[in-house]
MARKOL-290580 format. One record per residue (C-alpha): x, y, z. Coordinates in pm, 1 decimal. Example, Ala and Ser with C-alpha at 12.3 -4.5 7.8 and 13.67 -1.06 7.14 Angstrom:
+----------+----------+----------+
:     east :    north :       up :
+----------+----------+----------+
:   1230.0 :   -450.0 :    780.0 :
:   1367.0 :   -106.0 :    714.0 :
+----------+----------+----------+
END
This chain:
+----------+----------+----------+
:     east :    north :       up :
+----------+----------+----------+
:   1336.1 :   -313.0 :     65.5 :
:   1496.7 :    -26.5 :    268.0 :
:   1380.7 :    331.4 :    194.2 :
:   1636.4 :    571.0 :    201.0 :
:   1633.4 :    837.9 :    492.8 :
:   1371.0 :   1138.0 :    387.0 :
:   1256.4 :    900.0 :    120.9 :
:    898.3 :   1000.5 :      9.6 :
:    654.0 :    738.9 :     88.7 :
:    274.2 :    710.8 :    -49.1 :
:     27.1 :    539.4 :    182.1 :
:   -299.9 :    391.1 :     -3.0 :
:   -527.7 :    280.7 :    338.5 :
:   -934.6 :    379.8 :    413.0 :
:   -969.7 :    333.4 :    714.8 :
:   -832.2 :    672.7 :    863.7 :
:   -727.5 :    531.0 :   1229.2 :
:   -493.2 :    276.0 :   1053.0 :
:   -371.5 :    539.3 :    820.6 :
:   -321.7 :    770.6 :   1109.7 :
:    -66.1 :    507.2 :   1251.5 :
:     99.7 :    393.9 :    952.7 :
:    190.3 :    790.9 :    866.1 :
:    313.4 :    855.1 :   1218.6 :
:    509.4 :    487.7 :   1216.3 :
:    684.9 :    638.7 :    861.6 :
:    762.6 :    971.4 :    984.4 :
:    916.3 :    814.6 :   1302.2 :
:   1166.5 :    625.3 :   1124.1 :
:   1233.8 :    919.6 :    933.9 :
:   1088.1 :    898.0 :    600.3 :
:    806.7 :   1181.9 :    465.6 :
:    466.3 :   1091.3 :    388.3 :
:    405.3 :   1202.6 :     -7.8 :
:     28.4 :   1156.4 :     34.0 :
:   -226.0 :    915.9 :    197.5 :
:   -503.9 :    817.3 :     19.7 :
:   -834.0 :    618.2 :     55.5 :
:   -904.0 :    472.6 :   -239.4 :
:   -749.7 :    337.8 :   -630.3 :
:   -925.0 :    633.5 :   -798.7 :
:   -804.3 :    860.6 :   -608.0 :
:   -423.7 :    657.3 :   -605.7 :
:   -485.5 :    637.6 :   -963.0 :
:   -536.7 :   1008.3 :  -1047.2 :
:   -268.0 :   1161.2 :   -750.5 :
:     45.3 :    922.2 :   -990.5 :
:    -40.1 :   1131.9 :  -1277.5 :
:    108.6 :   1428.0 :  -1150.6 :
:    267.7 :   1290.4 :   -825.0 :
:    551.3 :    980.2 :   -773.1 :
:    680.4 :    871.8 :   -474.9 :
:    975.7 :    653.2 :   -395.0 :
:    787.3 :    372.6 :   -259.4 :
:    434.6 :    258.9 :   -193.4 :
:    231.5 :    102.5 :     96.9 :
:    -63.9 :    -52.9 :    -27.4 :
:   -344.5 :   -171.8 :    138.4 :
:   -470.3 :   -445.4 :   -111.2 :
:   -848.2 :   -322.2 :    -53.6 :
:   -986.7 :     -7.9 :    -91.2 :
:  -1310.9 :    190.5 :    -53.9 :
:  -1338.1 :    106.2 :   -445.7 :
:  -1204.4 :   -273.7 :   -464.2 :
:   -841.3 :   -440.7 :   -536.4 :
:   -547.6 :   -195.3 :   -504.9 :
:   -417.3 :   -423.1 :   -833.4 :
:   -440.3 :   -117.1 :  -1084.6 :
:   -266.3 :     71.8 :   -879.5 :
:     12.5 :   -193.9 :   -818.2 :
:     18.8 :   -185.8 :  -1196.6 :
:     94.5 :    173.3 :  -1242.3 :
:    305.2 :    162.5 :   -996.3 :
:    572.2 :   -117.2 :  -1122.4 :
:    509.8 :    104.3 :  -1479.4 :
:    662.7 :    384.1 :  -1269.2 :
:    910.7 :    203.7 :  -1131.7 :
:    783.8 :    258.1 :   -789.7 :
:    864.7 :    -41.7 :   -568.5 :
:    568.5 :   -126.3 :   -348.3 :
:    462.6 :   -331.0 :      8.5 :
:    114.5 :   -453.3 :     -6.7 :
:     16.3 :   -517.2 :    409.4 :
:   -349.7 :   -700.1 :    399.2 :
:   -564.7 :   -797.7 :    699.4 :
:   -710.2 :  -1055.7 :    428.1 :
:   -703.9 :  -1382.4 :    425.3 :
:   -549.8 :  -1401.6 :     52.8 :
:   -331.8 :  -1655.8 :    -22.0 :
:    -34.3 :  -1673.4 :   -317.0 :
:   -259.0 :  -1879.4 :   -543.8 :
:   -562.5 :  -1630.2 :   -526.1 :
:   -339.1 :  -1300.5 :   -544.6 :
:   -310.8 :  -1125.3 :   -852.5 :
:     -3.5 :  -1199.8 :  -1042.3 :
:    134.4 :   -804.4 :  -1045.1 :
:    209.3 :   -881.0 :   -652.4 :
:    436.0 :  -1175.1 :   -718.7 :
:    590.2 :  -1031.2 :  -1023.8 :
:    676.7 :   -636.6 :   -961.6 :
:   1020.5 :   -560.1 :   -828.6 :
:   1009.5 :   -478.1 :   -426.3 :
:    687.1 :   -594.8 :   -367.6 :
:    585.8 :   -829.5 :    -71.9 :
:    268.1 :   -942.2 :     59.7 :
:    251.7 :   -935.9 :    452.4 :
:    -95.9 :  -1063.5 :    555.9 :
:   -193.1 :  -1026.3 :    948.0 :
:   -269.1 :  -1297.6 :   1180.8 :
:   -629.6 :  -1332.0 :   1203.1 :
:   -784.3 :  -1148.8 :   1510.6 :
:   -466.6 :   -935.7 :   1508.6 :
:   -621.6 :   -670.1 :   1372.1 :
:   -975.6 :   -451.6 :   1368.3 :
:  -1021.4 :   -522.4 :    998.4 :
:  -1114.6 :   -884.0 :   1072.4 :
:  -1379.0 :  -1003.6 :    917.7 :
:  -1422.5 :   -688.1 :    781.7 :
:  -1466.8 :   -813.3 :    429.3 :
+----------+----------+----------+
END
């Protein structure tokens, strides 16, 4: 999936270090954070009066499984990256990242990462 240049990107992560990286990583390449956000409730409430042109999703959040937010999301028409330090595999993942349009599931190496064993 390639973002246009500018294109307005919102970041669901909780741990603020990792979001802190991601947002500088975006705005780098050239594309403007829309929002960054810690949590589905929060996700869930900013897409009523917000959209974005594409998502990065950290499948857990401070309240549980991004998944309702992946589902508003491909109901927007808001293509999507989930990125997951989880051990999740295809068979266990809900079906809404497998079926929405521009979504892909990148999960890290284990040890790669601080959020190891962190669930």
């Amino acid at each position: 999936m390639d973002a246009p240049q500018g294109a307005r990107v919102l970041v669901l992560e909780d741990e603020a270090i990792i979001a802190i990286d991601v947002e500088n990583i975006l705005t780098d390449v050239g594309l403007s954070v829309a929002g960054t956000l810690g949590s589905c409730a929060d996700a869930l409430k900013w897409l009523d009066t917000n959209d974005a042109e594409v998502a990065l999703l950290d499948m857990h959040l401070l309240d549980g499984s991004c998944e309702p937010v992946a589902r508003r999301l491909a109901e927007k028409g808001i293509p999507f990256v989930v990125f997951s330090g989880d051990s999740e595999t295809d068979e266990t993942l809900d079906p809404i990242f497998r079926l929405a349009s521009g979504c892909k599931s990148r999960r890290l190496p284990k040890g790669s990462s601080r959020r190891s064993g962190r669930r």
